[in-house]
Structures are given as structure tokens and as C-alpha cells.
C-alpha positions as CSV (number, residue, x, y, z in Angstrom):
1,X,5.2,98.4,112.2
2,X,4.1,99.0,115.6
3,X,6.7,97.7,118.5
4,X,4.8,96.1,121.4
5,X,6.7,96.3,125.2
6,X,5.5,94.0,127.4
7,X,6.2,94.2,131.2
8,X,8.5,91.5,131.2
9,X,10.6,92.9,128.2
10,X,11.4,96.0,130.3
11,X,11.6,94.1,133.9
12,X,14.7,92.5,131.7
13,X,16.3,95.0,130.4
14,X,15.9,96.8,133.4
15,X,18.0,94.4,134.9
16,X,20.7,94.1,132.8
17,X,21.2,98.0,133.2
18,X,21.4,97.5,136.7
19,X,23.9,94.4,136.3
20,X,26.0,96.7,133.9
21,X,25.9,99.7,136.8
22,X,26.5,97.5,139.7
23,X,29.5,95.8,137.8
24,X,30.9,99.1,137.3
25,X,30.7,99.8,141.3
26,X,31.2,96.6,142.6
27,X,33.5,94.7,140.1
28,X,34.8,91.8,142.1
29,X,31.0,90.3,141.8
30,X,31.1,90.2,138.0
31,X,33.4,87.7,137.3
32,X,34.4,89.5,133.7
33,X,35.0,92.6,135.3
34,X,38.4,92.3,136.3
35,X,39.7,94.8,133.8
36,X,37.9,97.3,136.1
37,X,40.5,96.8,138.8
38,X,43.9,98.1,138.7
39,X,46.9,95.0,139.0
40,X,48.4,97.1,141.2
41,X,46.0,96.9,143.6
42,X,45.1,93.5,143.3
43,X,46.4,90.9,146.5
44,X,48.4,87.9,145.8
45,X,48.2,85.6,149.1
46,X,50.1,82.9,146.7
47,X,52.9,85.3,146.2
48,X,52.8,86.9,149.6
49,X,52.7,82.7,151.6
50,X,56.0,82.2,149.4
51,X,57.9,85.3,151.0
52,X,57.4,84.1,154.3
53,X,58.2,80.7,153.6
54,X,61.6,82.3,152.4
55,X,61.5,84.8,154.9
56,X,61.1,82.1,157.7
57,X,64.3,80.0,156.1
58,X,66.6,83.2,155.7
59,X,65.6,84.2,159.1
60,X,67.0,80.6,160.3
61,X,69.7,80.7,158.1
62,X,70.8,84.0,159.8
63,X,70.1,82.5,163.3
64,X,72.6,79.9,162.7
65,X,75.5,82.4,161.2
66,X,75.0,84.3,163.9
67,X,75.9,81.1,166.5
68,X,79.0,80.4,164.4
69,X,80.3,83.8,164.2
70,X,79.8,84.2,167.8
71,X,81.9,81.7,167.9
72,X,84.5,83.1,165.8
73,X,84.9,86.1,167.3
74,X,88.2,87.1,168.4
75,X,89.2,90.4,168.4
76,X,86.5,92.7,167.5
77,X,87.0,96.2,166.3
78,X,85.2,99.2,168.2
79,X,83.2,101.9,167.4
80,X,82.8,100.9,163.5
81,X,80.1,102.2,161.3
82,X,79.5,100.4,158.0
83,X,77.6,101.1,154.4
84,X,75.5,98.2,154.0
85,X,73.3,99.6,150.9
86,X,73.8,102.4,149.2
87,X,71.2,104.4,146.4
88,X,72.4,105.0,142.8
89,X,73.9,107.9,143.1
90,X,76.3,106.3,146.0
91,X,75.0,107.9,149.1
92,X,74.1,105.3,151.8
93,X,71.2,103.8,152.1
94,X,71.4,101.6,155.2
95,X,74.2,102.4,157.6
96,X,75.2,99.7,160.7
97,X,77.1,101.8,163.9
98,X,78.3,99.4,166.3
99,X,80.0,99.6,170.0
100,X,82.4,96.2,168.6
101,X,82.2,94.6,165.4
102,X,83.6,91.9,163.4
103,X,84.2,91.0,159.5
104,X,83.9,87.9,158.4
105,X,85.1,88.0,154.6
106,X,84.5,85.0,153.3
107,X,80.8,84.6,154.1
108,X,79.8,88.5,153.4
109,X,78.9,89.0,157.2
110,X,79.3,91.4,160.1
111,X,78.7,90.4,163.5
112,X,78.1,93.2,166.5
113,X,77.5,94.5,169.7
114,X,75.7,97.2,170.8
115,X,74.0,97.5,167.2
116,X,72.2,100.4,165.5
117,X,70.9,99.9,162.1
118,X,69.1,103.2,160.3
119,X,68.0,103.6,156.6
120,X,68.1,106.7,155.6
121,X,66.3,109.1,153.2
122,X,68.3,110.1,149.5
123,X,68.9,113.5,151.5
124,X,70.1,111.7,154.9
125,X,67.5,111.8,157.2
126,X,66.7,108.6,159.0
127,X,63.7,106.8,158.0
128,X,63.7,103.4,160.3
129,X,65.9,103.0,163.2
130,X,66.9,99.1,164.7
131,X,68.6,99.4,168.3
132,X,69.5,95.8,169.1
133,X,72.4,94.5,172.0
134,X,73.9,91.6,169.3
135,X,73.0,91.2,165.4
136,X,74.7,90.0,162.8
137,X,74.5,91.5,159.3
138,X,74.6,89.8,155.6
139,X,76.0,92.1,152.9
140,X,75.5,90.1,150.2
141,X,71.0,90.1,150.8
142,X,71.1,93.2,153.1
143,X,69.8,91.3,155.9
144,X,70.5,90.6,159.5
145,X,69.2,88.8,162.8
146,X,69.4,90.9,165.8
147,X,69.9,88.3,169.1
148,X,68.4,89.3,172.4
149,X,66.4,92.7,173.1
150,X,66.0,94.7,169.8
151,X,63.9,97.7,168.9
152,X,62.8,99.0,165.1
153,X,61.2,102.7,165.1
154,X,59.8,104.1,161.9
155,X,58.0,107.2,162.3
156,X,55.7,107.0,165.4
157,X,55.4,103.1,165.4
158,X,58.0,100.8,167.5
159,X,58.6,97.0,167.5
160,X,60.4,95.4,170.3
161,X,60.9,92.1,171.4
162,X,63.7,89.5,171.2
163,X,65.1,88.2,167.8
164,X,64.1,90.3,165.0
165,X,65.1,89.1,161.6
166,X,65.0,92.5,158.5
167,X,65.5,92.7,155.3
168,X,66.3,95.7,153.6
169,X,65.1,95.5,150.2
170,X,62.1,93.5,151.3
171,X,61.4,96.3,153.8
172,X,60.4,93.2,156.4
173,X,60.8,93.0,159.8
174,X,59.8,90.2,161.9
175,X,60.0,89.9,165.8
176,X,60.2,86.1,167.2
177,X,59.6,86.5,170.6
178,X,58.1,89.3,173.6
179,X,56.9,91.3,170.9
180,X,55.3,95.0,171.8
181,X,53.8,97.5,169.2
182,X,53.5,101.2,169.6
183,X,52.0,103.4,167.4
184,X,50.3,106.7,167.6
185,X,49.7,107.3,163.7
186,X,46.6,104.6,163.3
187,X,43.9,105.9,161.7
188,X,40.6,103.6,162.4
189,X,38.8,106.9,160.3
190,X,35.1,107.8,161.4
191,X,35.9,110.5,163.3
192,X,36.7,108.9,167.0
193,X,38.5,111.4,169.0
């Protein structure tokens, strides 16, 4: 038995080969390629629209505790520096120093002046750096609103502006208003000089 190829036969299975090898290079076009791409990398604007939308309502959330406790204020303490987050092994994690500062207890807050949050490394050196004139802290989600002028360094990129909500474990800063962005690590790649 003699096996005839005709043109069209090959033309075929020509392209399925080439279906196969661009699937392999360009998954996201094959829609039954996914198990080509790793999870880890994969972008989940669902997931990611949800944080903000709790992001946006913890930022107001701290906005307003931070108008009440102003309030409340009476007769601060000065000079204080306070653990807010520590790692495993106890060393601290995020550390508030503060020209005056206040407890408030009940509600898990601290409310200061002349502000300087930093998150440091496991060995102690500081990682991300928040100057701010007034903030208010949450110990219980390791979160804060900074009021008025407020800076966040992190390497050799700064934020500054006024009204900056963080959280700590989120690693998410956001600036509300006269925002300015320095860096001098971007890498655009392609060789520009």
C-alpha cells in the first residue's frame, strides 16, 4: 500500500504544527493554553478594583477618626516612638516617632504631630520612610491617614502631596491631593542614556 500526499494534506498539517509552536510562544492566543502561564503571573483586575474599593472606604474611615481624635486631644505625650508591626521573631517591623502623640485605647488609634513612619528590614535598616506634619495611626489594620503635607521615600522614589492614606500589610500608599513623584531608578530599557 502506497500512501499518496497531496498538497493540501501537507498545507494542513503544516499548519497545525505552526498552531502548536505559536501556542507554545504566544499562549494567551490559544484559548486552551492557559496551563502554559504561571498563576502567579497572571493579573486579576476583579481582585485588584475590589482593593481599592476597600482601600478608598478605609482611607475615609481613617479620615474621619482622624477629625474626632483631633478633637479629643488633650494632653499629648512628646517625643514617643511606637511598635506598630512587628516580624515573627519580635523585632519591629513598622516603627511611628512622633514630636507629640496621643493613645486612644478604646478604638486601637494613635494620633500625632510631627510624624515619621519607617518599615524596616528583619536586620533594621529602613526600607520606606513617611514624613507627614499630622497622621493618625490604626493598630488594629496597621494603617494610618497622614493630614496636610506628607512624604513616603522608598529607595530612590518619593511621593508627596497632601493626605496620604498606607497600609502596611497591603504595602499601599495613596496620595489625595498635590501629588509629586520622584524617581531616579526607572528603567524604560533599550538602552537610552
Amino acid at each position: 500500500m502506497r500512501i499518496v500526499r497531496s498538497k493540501r494534506t501537507s498545507r494542513v498539517r503544516n499548519f497545525f504544527a505552526l498552531v502548536l509552536l505559536y501556542s507554545l510562544f504566544v499562549p494567551h492566543l490559544i484559548p486552551h493554553s492557559s496551563f502554559l502561564i504561571p498563576s502567579t503571573y497572571a493579573f486579576d483586575s476583579a481582585e485588584w478594583h475590589g482593593k481599592r474599593e476597600l482601600f478608598a472606604r478605609e482611607a475615609e474611615r481613617l479620615m474621619s477618626a482622624y477629625t474626632n481624635c483631633c478633637a479629643k486631644v488633650k494632653e499629648p505625650a512628646e517625643n514617643v516612638t511606637i511598635p506598630v508591626e512587628t516580624y515573627g521573631d519580635g523585632s519591629v517591623k513598622v516603627l511611628v516617632h512622633a514630636g507629640r502623640a496621643q493613645y486612644f485605647l478604646a478604638e486601637g488609634f494613635v494620633w500625632a504631630e510631627d510624624v515619621e513612619v519607617r518599615k524596616l528590614a528583619k536586620g533594621g535598616a529602613v526600607e520606606a520612610r513617611l514624613v507627614a506634619q499630622n497622621c493618625l495611626v490604626d493598630r488594629n489594620s496597621k494603617s494610618g491617614w497622614a493630614e496636610g503635607a506628607a512624604r513616603v521615600t522608598q529607595g530612590k522614589t518619593s511621593f508627596e502631596g497632601k493626605g496620604v492614606y498606607f497600609s502596611a500589610p497591603d504595602s499601599y500608599i495613596k496620595v489625595f491631593g498635590g501629588s509629586v513623584v520622584e524617581s531616579s531608578d526607572l528603567k524604560f530599557g533599550g538602552g537610552l542614556q
